[in-house]
MIKOLKE-585230 format. One record per residue (C-alpha): x, y, z. Coordinates in steps of 0.5 Angstrom, whole numbers, padded with zeros to 4 digits, always signed. Layout:
BEGIN
XYZ/...
! end
This chain:
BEGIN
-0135-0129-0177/-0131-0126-0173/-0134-0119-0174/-0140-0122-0171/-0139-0125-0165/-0136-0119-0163/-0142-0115-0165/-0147-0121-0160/-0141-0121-0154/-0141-0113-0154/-0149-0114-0155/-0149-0119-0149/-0144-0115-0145/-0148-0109-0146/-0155-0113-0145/-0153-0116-0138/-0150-0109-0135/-0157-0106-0137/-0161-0111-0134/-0156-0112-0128/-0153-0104-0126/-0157-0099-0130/-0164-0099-0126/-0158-0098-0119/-0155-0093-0124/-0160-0089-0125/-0163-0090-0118/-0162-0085-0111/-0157-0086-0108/-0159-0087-0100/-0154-0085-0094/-0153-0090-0089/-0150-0090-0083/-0146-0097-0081/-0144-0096-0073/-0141-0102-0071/-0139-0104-0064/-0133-0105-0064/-0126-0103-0066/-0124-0100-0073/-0118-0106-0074/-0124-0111-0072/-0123-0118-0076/-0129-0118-0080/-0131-0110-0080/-0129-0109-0087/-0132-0116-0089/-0138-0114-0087/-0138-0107-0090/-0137-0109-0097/-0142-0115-0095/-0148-0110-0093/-0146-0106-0100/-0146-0112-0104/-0153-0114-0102/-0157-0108-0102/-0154-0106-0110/-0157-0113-0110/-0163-0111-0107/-0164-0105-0112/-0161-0100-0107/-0155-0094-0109/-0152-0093-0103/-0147-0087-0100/-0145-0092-0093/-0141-0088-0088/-0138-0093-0082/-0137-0091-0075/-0133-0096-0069/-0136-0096-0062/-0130-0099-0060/-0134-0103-0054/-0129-0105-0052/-0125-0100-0050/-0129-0096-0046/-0134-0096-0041/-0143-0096-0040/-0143-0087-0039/-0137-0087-0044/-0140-0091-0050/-0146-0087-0049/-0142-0079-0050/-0139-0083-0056/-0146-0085-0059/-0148-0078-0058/-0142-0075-0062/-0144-0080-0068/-0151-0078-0068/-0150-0071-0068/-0145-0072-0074/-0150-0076-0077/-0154-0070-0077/-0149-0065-0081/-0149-0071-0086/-0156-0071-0087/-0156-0079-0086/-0162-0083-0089/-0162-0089-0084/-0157-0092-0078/-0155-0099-0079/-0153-0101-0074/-0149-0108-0072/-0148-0112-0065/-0151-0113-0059/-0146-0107-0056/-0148-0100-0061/-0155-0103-0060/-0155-0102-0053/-0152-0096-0054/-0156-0092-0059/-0162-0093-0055/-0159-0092-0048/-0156-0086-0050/-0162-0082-0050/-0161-0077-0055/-0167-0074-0058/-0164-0076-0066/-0165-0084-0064/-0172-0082-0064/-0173-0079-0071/-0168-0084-0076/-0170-0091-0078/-0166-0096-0075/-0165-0103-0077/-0160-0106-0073/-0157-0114-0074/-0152-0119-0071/-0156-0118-0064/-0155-0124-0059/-0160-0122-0053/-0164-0116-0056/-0166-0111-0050/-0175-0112-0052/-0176-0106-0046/-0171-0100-0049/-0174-0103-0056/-0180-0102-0054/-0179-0095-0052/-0176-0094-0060/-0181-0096-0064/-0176-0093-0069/-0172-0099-0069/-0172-0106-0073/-0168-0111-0074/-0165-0118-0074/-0163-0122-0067/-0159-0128-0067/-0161-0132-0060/-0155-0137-0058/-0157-0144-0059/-0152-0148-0054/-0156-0154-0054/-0155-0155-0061/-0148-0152-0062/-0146-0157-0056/-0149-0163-0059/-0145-0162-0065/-0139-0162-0062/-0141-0168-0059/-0142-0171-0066/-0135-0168-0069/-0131-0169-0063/-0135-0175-0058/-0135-0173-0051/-0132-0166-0050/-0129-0162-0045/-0134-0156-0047/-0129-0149-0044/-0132-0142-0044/-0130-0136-0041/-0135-0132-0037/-0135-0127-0032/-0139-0123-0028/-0142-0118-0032/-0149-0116-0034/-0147-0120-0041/-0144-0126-0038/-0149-0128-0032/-0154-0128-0039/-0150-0132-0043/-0149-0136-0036/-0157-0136-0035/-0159-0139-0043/-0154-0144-0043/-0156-0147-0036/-0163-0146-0038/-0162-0149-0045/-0157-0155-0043/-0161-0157-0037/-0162-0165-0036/-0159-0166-0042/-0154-0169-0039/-0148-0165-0039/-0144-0165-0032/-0141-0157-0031/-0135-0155-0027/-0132-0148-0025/-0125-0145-0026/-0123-0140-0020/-0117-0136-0018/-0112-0141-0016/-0117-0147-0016/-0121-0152-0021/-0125-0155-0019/-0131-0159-0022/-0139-0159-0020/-0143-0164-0024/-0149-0164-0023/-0152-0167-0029/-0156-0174-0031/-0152-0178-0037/-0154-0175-0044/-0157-0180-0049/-0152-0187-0050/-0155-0188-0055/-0152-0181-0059/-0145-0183-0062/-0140-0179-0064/-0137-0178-0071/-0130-0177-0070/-0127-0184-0070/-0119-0183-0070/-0115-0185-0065/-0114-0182-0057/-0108-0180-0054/-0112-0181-0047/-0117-0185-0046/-0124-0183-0047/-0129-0179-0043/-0135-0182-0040/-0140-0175-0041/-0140-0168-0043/-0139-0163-0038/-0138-0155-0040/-0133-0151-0036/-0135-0144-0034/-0128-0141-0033/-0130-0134-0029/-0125-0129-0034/-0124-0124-0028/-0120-0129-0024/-0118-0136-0027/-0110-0136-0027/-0107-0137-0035/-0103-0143-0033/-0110-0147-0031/-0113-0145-0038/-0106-0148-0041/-0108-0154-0038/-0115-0154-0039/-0113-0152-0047/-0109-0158-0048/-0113-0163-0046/-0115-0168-0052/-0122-0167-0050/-0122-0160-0048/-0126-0155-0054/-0127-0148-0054/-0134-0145-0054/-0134-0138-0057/-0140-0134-0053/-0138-0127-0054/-0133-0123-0057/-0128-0119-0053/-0121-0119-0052/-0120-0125-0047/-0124-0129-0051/-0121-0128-0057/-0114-0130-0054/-0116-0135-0049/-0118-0140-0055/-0111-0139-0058/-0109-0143-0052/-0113-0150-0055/-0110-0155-0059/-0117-0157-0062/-0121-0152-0066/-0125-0147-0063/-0133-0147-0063/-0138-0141-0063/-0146-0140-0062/-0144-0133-0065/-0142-0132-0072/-0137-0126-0069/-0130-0128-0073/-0132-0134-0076/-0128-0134-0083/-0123-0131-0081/-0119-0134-0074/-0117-0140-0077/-0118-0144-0070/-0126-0142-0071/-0129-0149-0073/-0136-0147-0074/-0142-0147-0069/-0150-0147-0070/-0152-0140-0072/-0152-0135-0077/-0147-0134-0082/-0145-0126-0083/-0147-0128-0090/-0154-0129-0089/-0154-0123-0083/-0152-0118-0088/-0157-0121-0093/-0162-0120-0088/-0160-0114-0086/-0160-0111-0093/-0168-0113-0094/-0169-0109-0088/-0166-0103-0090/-0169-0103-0097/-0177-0105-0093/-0175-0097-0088/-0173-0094-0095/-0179-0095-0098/-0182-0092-0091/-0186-0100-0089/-0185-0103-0083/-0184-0110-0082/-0190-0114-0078/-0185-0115-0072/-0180-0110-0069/-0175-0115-0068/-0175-0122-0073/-0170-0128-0071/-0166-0130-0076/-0165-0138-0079/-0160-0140-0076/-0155-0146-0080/-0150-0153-0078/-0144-0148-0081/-0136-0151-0081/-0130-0148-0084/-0127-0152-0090/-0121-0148-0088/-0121-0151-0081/-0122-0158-0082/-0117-0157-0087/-0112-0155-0081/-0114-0161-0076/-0115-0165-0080/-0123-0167-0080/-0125-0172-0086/-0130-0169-0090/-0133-0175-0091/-0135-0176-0084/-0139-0168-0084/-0147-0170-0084/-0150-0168-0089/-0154-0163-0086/-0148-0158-0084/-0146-0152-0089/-0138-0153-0091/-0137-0146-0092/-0131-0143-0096/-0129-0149-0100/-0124-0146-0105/-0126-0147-0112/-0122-0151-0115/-0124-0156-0108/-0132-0155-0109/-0132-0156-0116/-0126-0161-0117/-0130-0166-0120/-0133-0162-0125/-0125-0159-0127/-0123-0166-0127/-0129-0168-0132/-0127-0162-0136/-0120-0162-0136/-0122-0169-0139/-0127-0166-0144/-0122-0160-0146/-0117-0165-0147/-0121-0169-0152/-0123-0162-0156/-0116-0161-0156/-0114-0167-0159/-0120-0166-0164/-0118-0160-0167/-0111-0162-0167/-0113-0169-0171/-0118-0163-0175/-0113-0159-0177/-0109-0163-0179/-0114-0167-0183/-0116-0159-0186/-0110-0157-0187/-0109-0163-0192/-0115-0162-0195/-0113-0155-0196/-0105-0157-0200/-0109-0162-0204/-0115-0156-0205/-0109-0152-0207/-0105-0156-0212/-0112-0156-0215/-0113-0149-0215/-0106-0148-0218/-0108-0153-0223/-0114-0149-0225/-0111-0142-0224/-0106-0145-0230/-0111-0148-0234/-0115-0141-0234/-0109-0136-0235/-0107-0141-0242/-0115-0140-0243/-0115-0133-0243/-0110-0132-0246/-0112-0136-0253/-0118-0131-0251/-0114-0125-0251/-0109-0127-0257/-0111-0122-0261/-0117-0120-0259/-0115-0112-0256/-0115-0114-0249/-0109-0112-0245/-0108-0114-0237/-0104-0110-0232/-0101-0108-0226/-0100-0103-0222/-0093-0103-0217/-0092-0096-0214/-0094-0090-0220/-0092-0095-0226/-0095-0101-0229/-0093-0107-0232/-0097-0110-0238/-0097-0116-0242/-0092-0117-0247/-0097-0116-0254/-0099-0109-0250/-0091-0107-0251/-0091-0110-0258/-0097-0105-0259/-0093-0099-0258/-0087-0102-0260/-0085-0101-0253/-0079-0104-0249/-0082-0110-0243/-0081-0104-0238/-0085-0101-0233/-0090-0096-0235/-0089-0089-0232/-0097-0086-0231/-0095-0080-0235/-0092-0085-0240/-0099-0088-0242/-0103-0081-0241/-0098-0078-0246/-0103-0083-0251/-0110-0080-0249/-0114-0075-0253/-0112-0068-0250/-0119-0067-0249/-0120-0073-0244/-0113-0072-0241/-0116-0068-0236/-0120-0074-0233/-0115-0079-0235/-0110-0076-0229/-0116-0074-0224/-0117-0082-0224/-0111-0084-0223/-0109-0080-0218/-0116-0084-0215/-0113-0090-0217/-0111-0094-0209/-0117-0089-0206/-0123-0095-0210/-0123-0102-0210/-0126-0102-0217/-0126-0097-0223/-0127-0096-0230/-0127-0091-0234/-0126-0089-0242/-0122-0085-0246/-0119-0084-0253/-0113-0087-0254/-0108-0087-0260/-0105-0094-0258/-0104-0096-0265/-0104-0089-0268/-0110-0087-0269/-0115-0084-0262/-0120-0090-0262/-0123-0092-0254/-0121-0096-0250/-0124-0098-0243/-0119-0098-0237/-0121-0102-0232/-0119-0105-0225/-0121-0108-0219/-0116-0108-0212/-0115-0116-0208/-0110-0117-0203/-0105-0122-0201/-0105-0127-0196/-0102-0122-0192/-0107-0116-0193/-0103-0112-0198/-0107-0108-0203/-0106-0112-0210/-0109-0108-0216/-0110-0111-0222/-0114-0109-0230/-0115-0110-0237/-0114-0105-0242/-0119-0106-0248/-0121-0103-0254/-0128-0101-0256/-0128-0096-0261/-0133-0103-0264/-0138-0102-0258/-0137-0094-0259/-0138-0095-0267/-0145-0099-0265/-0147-0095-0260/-0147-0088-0265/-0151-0092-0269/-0156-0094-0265/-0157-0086-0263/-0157-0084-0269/-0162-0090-0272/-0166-0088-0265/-0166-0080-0266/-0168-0081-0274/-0174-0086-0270/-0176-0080-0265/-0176-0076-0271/-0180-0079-0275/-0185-0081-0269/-0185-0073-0267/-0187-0071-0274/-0193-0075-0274/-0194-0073-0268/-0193-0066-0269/-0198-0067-0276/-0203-0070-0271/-0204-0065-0267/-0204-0060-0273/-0209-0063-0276/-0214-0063-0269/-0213-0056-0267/-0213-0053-0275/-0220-0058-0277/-0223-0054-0271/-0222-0048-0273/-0224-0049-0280/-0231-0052-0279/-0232-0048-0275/-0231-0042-0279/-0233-0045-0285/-0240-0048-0282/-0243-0041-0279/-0241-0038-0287/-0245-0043-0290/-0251-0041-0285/-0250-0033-0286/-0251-0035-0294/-0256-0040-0294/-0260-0037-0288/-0264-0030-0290/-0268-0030-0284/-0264-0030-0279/-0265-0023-0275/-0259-0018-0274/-0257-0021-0267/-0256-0028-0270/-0252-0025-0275/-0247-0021-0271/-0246-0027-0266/-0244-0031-0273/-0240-0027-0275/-0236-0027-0267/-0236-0034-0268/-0232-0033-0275/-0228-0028-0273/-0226-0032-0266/-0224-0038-0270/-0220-0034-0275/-0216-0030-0270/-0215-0037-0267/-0213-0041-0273/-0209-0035-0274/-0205-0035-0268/-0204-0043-0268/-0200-0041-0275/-0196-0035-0270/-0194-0041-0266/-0192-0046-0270/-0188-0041-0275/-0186-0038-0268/-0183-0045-0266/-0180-0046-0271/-0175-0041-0271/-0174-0042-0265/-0171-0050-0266/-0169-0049-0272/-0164-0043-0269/-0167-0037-0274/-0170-0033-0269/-0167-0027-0266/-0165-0025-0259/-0164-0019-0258/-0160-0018-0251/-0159-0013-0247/-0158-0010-0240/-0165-0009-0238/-0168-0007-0230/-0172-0012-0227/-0176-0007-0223/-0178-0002-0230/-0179-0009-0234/-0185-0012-0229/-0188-0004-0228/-0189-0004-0235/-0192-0011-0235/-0195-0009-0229/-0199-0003-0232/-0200-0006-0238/-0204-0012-0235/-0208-0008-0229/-0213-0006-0234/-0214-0013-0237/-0215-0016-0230/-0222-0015-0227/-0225-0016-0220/-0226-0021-0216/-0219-0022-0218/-0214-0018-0214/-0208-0017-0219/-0201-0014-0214/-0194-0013-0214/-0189-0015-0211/-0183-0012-0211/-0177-0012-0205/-0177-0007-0201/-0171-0002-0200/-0166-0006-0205/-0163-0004-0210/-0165-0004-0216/-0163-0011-0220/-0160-0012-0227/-0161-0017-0233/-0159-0019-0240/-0166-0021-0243/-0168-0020-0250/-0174-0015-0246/-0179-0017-0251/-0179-0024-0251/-0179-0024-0243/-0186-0020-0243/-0188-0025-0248/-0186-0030-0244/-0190-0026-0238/-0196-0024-0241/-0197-0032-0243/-0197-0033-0235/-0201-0028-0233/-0206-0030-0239/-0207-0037-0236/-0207-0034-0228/-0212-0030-0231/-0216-0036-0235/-0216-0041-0229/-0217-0037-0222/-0224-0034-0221/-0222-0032-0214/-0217-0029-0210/-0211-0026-0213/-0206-0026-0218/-0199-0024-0216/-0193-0021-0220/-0186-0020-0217/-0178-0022-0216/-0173-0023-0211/-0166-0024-0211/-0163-0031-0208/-0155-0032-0207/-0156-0040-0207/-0153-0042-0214/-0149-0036-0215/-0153-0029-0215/-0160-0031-0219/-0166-0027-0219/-0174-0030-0219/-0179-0027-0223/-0185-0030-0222/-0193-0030-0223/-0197-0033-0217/-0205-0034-0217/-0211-0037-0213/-0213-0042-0218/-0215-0049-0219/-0207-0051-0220/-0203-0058-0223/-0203-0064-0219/-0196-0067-0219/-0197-0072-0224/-0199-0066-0229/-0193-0061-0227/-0188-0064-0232/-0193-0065-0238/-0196-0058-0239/-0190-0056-0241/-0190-0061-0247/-0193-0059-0253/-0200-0059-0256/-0201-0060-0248/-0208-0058-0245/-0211-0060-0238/-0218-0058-0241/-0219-0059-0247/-0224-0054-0249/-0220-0048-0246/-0218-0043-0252/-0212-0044-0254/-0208-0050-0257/-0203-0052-0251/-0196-0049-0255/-0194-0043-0250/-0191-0046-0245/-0187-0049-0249/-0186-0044-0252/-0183-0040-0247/-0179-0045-0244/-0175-0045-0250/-0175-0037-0251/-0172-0038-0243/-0167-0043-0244/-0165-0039-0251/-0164-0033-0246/-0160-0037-0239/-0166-0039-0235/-0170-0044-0233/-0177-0044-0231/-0180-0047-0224/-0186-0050-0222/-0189-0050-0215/-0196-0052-0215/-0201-0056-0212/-0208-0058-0213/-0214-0053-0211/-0210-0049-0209/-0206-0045-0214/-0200-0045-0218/-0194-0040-0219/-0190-0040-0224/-0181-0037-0224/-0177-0036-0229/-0170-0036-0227/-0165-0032-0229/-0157-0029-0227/-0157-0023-0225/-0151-0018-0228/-0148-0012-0224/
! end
């Protein structure tokens, strides 16, 4: 069982590696380029490379990705497009596929640069807050995935987790910090949000607002260290001038919340300075910073998924509908965070993502249920085993109650019976005590050569290859004379291996004598010989008595018809007297073959054997039957070329009988074609030589090729002959070493090979 499940698990295993790696395995591997924008120690750099690699193996995609870091931050516009500039040219050496490219920062950079190769690689950039639509306009080359911020939402759910909040962000006076101002004033409009400006040495607060919704409420109900704020207001603090004492008091208010609208180096530290958690319409450090609570926008995750179908689309050489696609922006929260500040899970709306909920948090439920569930599976099999394992003493109690019962059985079986056990234990055995009685033998161990000391030296030989085997198989039975009692009868050795509960080889036999069986058995051979006998004689009369009538009628017909007929012309006569003369010559030569089969079973035919030349014995055949074989039929030898010539012990006469037979019977069943004589040397079975008759005649289906040796076998019945010389033959063959094959298929021809050994 055990073996199974093993097999199924390996199956399994290599069915779901199939099905998930091996299509990515033997797919191309793409190069990618990812540049990033910022520096190379960025926070979520490596994260978002092993993402990006993680979703395009799930989109089907091999890929080869080769990072490159903008490092924004440190330089300024002119610079970052000369750094852009080296990293195409070095993606140009490396003979990329597409450029990835992340952030609004490289984005902006890859484009501005100029450089003819932004032109001409498919682009696709992700993570993009303001998309440039006149630079994207000018590279349609370029598609990807924006992510406008939502201050609107983002502010309305810090208001649901923190109530009425001082919402701080830090802005300046660059390019990206008027547009993060301009889209937060627009969205945030006569919503009723007051808004304050941080200066140099000044805070001051302009609200110009109109009073948000009563009805809205927060869900943060714990208890207040001050008293409660009336409405939202959002404070801009310009990062260029606002001193760092201000943003410390700022930072420590009980309603003060940081909202995290760009990454930079200012930023990233400012919210270090607030007590409560920082919020975000970026996704820019969220999962790492542990002050970075969450926010309304799109996740690095889901970024990254988008991003990876938009690579294998440009790889499969498609354009998306539109250059630039807006992502799904998501209510998402660091379960981390509001660990740390200790926000009520309870209290979240149903609507928002908790992300990077540990697993035995999110599941914790189903640990417990299953903790339960084990528990009580344990439980069961203790109260199983135990139940098992006293069913198994009272089962081998009685085991050992029948094991008893059967010994004292068998016992009385083989009291008496010649039926001995044994068992070996190392290179000896030990046998039971009526054995030792038998050979007078003290109640010793028996050493192997002991015991073969007591087998016929004709079986010895095999008696000690055996045992020489005995712990190589499982089972074994072998038979050899034996002088146990002092006289040789047979015995029958026996054995079978077990093992023990700790898998040690126990092998165990009987020795039993069955001189009986071999004395039954000798009879019942020769009672069978004496029937095959009797059923060959009446056989053998049978087909005498058909092939002797025939002859005899014939004869004796036509004589009758030359005397009682005198009018018959000269010509009628003499075909007659053919007639009679065929049918004596064939009677005749059916009395030649049997008095000539007859010698040669009864062993009173002489060979005379001696060394004779292959070649100068088929020349001799040859010649004899080139005048005998006549057109159409073309009678050719076929002898090898350039070898020596080869040598056999034959008796010469005998093996021409035995051709001149195959070159008669080609000769009576092919009418066209040829008629081959020929031998060559073959070193398969030792050194042979093959002396074959082959020809073109109506050849011996299959199923006839084993009987037109027998005797009185004819494939025509009304053929010359009486079916006795290839039974012939194959004695006089096998009377001189050989062996005759048959190859032969029907319609096409027959060749017929005597087999013989080769001599020097």
């Amino acid at each position: 069982m055990k073996r199974v499940l093993s097999i199924v698990s390996c199956a399994f295993i290599f069915l779901l590696y199939f099905v998930c790696y091996a299509p990515v395995a033997h797919a191309k591997t793409y190069r990618i380029a990812l540049i990033h924008s910022f520096e190379q120690e960025y926070n979520t750099g490596e994260i978002s490379h092993e993402l990006l690699k993680k979703e395009l193996r799930a989109n089907g995609l091999r890929s080869d990705i080769r990072e490159y870091f903008l490092n924004c931050e440190r330089y300024d516009e002119a610079k970052e497009n000369v750094r852009m500039g080296d990293i195409l040219d070095d993606l140009a050496a490396w003979e990329t596929d597409l450029i990835a490219v992340l952030d609004d920062q490289a984005t902006y950079a890859l484009m501005a640069c100029k450089h003819p190769l932004a032109r001409e690689y498919p682009i696709v950039f992700s993570g993009v807050n303001y998309p440039n639509e006149r630079l994207l306009q000018q590279y349609p080359n370029v598609t990807g995935y924006a992510d406008i911020p939502d201050y609107l939402h983002t502010i309305r759910m810090i208001e649901r987790i923190r109530g009425k909040s001082r919402v701080c962000l830090m802005n300046g006076y660059t390019f990206l910090d008027n547009k993060i101002w301009d889209t937060l004033s627009r969205q945030c409009q006569g919503e009723g949000f007051g808004f304050a400006f941080a200066y140099h040495d000044d805070y001051t607060a302009e609200y110009r607002q109109t009073y948000w919704d009563r009805s809205s409420h927060s869900i943060l109900k714990g208890k207040r260290t001050v008293a409660d704020i009336d409405s939202t207001s959002i404070v801009r603090m310009m990062g260029d001038s606002v001193a760092i004492h201000h943003v410390i008091f700022l930072g420590c208010g009980a309603h003060s919340v940081f909202l995290y609208t760009k990454r930079d180096y200012t930023t990233t530290h400012i919210a270090t300075l607030f007590v409560n958690p920082t919020f975000g319409v970026i996704n820019a450090g969220f999962g790492v910073e542990d002050f970075f609570l969450g926010g309304y926008f799109t996740p690095l995750e889901s970024q990254m998924k988008y991003m990876a179908v938009g690579i294998k689309e440009r790889l499969s050489g498609r354009m998306p509908q539109q250059q630039t696609t807006y992502c799904k922006k998501q209510y998402v929260l660091n379960w981390r965070v509001l660990q740390r500040y200790h926000i009520p899970l309870e209290q979240i709306p149903p609507e928002y993502t908790i992300m990077y909920v540990p697993f035995v948090e999110r599941y914790h439920y189903l640990i417990l249920y299953g903790s339960i569930l084990g528990g009580a599976v344990i439980l069961f099999l203790l109260i199983f085993l135990a139940y098992s394992f006293r069913r198994e003493r009272r089962r081998k109690r009685e085991a050992l109650r029948s094991l008893r019962y059967e010994h004292e059985t068998f016992s009385l079986a083989t009291e008496g019976n010649s039926t001995y056990t044994w068992r070996l234990e190392g290179d000896a055995i030990f046998c039971d005590s009526q054995f030792y009685d038998l050979l007078n033998h003290p109640h010793t161990l028996l050493r192997i050569e002991e015991v073969a000391a007591y087998v016929h030296p004709d079986d010895y030989e095999t008696f000690m290859l055996n045992a020489s085997k005995i712990s190589e198989r499982s089972r074994h039975k072998g038979q050899y004379r034996c002088r146990f009692n002092g006289e040789y009868e047979w015995w029958e050795f026996s054995y079978n291996t077990l093992y023990s509960s700790v898998h040690v080889p126990v092998i165990a036999g009987l020795l039993h004598n069955i001189q009986h069986l071999k004395d039954r058995e000798a009879e019942l051979i020769q009672a069978r010989k004496l029937a095959e006998q009797a059923e060959l004689k009446q056989s053998f009369l049978n087909n005498m008595s058909h092939e002797i009538r025939t002859p005899l009628n014939a004869i004796a017909g036509f004589s009758n018809m030359l005397v009682c007929a005198p009018d018959l012309s000269d010509e009628e006569k003499q075909e007659y007297v053919d007639i009679i003369n065929t049918n004596t010559q064939l009677l005749l030569n059916l009395i030649d073959d049997v008095l000539e089969l007859s010698r040669i079973e009864s062993g009173h035919l002489s060979f005379k054997i001696q060394r004779e030349s292959v070649r100068k014995l088929l020349n001799d055949v040859y010649q004899t039957h080139s005048v005998l074989i006549h057109p159409p039929l073309a009678f050719i030898k076929s002898f090898p070329v350039g070898e020596e010539d080869t040598f056999i012990n034959v008796d010469s006469m005998r093996l021409m009988q035995v051709l001149t037979n195959f070159l008669n019977n080609a000769n009576k069943f092919t009418e066209s074609g040829y008629i081959k004589l020929g031998y060559y040397c073959s070193s398969e079975n030792g050194k042979e030589v093959h002396l074959y008759v082959e020809d073109t005649g109506v050849g011996i289906p299959q199923s006839e090729q084993k009987m037109v040796f027998e005797r009185f076998y004819k494939r025509n019945e009304f053929s010359q002959g009486v079916g006795l010389g290839l039974s012939i033959c194959t004695l006089i063959v096998e009377k001189m070493g050989g062996r005759i094959e048959l190859q032969s298929e029907k319609g096409e021809g027959s060749c017929f090979t005597i087999v013989l050994p080769s001599v020097e």
